[in-house]
DOSEVO-445267 format. One line per field, with one value per residue (C-alpha): x, y, z; residue number from 0; residue in one letter. Coordinates in pm, 1 decimal, m for minus. Layout:
px	[X | ...]
py	[Y | ...]
pz	[Z | ...]
seq	[NUM | ...]
type	[a | ...]
***
This chain:
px	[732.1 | 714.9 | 789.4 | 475.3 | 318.7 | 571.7 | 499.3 | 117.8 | 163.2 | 420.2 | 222.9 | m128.7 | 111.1 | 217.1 | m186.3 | m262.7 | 45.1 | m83.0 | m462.8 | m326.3 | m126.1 | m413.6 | m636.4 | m400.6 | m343.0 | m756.2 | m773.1 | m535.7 | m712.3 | m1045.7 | m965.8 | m818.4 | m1167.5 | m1363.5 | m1152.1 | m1168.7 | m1542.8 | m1652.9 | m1390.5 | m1559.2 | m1290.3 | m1302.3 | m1031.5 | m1212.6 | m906.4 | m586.8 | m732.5 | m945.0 | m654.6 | m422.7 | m708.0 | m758.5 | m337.0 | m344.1 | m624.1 | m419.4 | m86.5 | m337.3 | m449.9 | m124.0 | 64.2 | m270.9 | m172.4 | 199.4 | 103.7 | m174.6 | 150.1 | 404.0 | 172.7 | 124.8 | 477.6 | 545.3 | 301.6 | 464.1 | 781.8 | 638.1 | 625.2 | 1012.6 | 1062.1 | 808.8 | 1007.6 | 1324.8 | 1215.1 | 1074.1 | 1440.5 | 1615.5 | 1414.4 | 1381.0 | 1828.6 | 1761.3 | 2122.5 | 2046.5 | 2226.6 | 2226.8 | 2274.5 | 1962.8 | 1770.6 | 1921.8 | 1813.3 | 1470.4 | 1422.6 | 1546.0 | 1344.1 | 990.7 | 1035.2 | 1128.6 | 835.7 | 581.7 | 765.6 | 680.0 | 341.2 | 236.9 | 384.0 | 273.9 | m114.3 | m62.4 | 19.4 | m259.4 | m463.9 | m377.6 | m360.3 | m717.5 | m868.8 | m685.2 | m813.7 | m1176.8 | m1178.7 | m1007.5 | m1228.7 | m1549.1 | m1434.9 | m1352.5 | m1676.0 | m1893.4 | m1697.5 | m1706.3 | m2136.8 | m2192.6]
py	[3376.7 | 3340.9 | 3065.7 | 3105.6 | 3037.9 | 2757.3 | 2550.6 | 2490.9 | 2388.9 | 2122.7 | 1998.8 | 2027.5 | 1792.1 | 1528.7 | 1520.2 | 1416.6 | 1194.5 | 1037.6 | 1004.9 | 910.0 | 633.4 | 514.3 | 524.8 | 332.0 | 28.6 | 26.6 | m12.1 | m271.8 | m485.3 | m377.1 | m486.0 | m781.3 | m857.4 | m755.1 | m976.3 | m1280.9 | m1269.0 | m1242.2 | m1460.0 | m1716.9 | m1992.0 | m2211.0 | m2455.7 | m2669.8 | m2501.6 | m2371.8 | m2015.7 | m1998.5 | m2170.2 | m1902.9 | m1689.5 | m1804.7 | m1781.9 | m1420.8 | m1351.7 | m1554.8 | m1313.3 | m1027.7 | m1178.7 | m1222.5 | m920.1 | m673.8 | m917.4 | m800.4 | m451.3 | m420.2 | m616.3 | m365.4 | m56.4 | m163.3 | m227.2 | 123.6 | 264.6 | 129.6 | 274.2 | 597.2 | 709.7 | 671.5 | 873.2 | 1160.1 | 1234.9 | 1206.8 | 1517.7 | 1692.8 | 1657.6 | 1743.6 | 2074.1 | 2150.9 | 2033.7 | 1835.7 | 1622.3 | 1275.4 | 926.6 | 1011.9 | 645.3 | 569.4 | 824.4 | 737.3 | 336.7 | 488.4 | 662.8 | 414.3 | 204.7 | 357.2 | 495.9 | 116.0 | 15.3 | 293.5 | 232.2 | m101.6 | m67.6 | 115.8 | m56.8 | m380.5 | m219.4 | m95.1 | m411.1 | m626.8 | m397.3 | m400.1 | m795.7 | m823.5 | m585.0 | m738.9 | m1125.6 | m1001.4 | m781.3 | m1060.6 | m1338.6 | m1080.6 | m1066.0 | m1435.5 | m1530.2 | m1278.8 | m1412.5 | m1744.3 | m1676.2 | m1575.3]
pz	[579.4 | 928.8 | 1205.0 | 1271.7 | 924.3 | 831.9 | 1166.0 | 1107.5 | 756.1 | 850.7 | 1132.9 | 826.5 | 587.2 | 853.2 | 932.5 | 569.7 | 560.2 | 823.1 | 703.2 | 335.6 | 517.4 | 700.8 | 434.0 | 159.1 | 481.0 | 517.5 | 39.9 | 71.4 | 281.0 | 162.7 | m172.0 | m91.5 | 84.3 | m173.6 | m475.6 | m236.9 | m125.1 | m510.6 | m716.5 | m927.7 | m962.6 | m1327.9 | m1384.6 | m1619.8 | m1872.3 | m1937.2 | m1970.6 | m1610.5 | m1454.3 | m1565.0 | m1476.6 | m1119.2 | m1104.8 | m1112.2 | m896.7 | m695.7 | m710.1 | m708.2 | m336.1 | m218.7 | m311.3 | m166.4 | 158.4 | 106.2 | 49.0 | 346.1 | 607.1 | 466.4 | 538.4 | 884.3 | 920.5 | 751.5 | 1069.8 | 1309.4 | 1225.1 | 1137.6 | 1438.4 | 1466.9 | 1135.1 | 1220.6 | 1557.2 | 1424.6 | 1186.9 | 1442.7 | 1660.3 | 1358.8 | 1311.8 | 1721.1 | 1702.5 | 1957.1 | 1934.1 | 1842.5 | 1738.1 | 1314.9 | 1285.5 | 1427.0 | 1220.4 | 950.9 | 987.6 | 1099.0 | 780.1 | 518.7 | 739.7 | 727.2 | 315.4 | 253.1 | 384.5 | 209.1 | m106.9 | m97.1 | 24.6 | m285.1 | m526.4 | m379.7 | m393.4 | m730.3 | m835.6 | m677.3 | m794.6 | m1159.7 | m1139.6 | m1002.3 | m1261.3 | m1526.5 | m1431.1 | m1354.9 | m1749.6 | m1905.5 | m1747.1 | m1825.9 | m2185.0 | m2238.7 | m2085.0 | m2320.5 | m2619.9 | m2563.0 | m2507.4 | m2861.3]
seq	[0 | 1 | 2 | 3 | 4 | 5 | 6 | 7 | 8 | 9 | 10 | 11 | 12 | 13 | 14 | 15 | 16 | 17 | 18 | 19 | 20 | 21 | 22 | 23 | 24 | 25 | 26 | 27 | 28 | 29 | 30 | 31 | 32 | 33 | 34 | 35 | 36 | 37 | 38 | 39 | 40 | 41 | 42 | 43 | 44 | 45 | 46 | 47 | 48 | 49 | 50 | 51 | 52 | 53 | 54 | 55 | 56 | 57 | 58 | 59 | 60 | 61 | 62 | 63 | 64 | 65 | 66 | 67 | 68 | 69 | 70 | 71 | 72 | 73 | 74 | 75 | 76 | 77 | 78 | 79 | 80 | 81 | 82 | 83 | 84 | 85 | 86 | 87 | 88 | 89 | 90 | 91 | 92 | 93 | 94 | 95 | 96 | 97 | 98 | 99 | 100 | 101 | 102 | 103 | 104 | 105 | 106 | 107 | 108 | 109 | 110 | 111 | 112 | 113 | 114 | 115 | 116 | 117 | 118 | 119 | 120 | 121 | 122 | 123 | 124 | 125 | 126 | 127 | 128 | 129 | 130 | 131 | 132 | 133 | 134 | 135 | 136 | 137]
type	[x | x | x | x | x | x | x | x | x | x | x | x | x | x | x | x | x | x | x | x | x | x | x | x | x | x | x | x | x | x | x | x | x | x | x | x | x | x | x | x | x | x | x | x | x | x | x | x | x | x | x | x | x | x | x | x | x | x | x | x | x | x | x | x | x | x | x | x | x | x | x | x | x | x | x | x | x | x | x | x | x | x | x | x | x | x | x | x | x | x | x | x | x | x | x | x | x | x | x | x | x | x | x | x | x | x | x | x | x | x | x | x | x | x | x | x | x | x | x | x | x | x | x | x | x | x | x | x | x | x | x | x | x | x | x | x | x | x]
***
């Protein structure tokens, strides 16, 4: 394959790395806005205290995970051109691109994990609260 060929589908992959970024920064906070604006809180027991304790988690790590994917952004940028000077070998500092890319896949790592996780925690309070409630109707 040519130069040619290879160039455009590098530059078509950073696009969608880019749009999947933005997209998974724009869940995380749209979940988190969603969960808060329709929680129904009910500590009268144990069980919607525990309840209303993971929501709770759920809240704060989609908060983690929608701070960490801005932060990933923001560095990014950094990462992205320190590829593209390490394919033009354009001589660089390889301690700084180094930091730059432990940097920004620290940050996306955590990011996801972060919004699986608030997401698994606010599905399993809401089904768990949804079941208890329909048993505890019959």
């Amino acid at each position: 394959m040519s130069d040619g060929i290879k160039r455009p589908l590098r530059d078509v992959a950073r696009e969608l790395q880019h749009k999947l970024a933005f997209y998974t920064v724009a869940l995380a906070f749209s979940v988190l806005a969603l969960s808060v604006e329709t929680v129904k809180f009910t500590m009268v027991t144990w069980f919607g205290r525990a309840l209303g304790a993971v929501e709770v988690l759920a809240w704060a790590s989609l908060l983690l995970s929608g701070l960490a994917g801005l932060s990933w952004l923001s560095w990014a940028h950094r990462h992205f051109h320190a590829l593209a000077d390490i394919e033009e070998q354009v001589p660089r500092d390889g301690s700084t691109e180094m930091i730059a890319r432990k940097k920004a896949s620290r940050y996306q790592r955590s990011h996801v994990a972060l919004l699986q996780l608030g997401i698994v925690l606010a599905v399993i309070s809401r089904a768990i609260g949804a079941v208890h409630s329909a048993a505890t109707s019959f």
